[in-house]
ZAMARGU-4260 file (C-alpha; in steps of 0.2 Angstrom, whole numbers, plus 5000, padded with zeros to 4 digits):
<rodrens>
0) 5354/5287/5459 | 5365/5274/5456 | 5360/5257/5457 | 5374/5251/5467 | 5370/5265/5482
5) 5350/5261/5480 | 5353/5246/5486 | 5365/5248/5499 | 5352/5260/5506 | 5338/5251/5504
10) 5347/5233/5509 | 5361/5237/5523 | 5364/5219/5527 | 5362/5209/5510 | 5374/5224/5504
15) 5386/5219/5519 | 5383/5202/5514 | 5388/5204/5496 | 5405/5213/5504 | 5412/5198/5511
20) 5408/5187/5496 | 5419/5200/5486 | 5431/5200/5499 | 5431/5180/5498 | 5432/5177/5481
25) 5450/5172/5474 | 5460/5189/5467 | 5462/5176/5449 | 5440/5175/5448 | 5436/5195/5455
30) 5417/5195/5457 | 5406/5211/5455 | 5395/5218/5468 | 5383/5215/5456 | 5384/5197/5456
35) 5388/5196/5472 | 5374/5207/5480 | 5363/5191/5470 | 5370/5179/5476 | 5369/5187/5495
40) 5354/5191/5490 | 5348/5171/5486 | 5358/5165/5500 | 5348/5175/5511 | 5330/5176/5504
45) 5327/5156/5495 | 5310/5164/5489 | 5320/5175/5477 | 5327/5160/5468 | 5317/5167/5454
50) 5334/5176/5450 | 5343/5160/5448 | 5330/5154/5436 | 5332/5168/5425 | 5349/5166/5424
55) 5358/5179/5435 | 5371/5165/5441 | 5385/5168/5451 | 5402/5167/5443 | 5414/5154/5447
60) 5430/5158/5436 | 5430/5172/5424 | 5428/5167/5406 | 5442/5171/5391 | 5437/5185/5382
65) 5432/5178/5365 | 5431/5195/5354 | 5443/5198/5344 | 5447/5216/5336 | 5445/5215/5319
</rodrens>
């Protein structure tokens, strides 16, 4: 099972939640469910903050891509 449908199953709301981030973040910075089901999920439950601290940060612009092709 995929973990994108575990947890909509498992968490209907914070998925919901995670939704309308993605559908807020600006079309030039789009935003994964991924990252946006973490930070839903942080916004909702602050006893989860242990995400946060282990680096799992929401993203506020996207990054250049470094690599180069060699």
């Amino acid at each position: 099972m995929r973990l994108t449908l575990l947890r909509v199953l498992l968490d209907p709301l914070t998925s919901w939640r995670a939704l309308r981030l993605r559908h807020k973040a600006p079309a030039s910075a789009p935003v994964s469910f991924d990252a946006a089901w973490r930070q839903a999920r942080v916004l909702s439950a602050p006893d989860e903050m242990v995400f946060r601290l282990h680096g799992h940060h929401f993203p506020t612009a996207r990054e250049p891509d470094t690599h180069t092709p060699s």
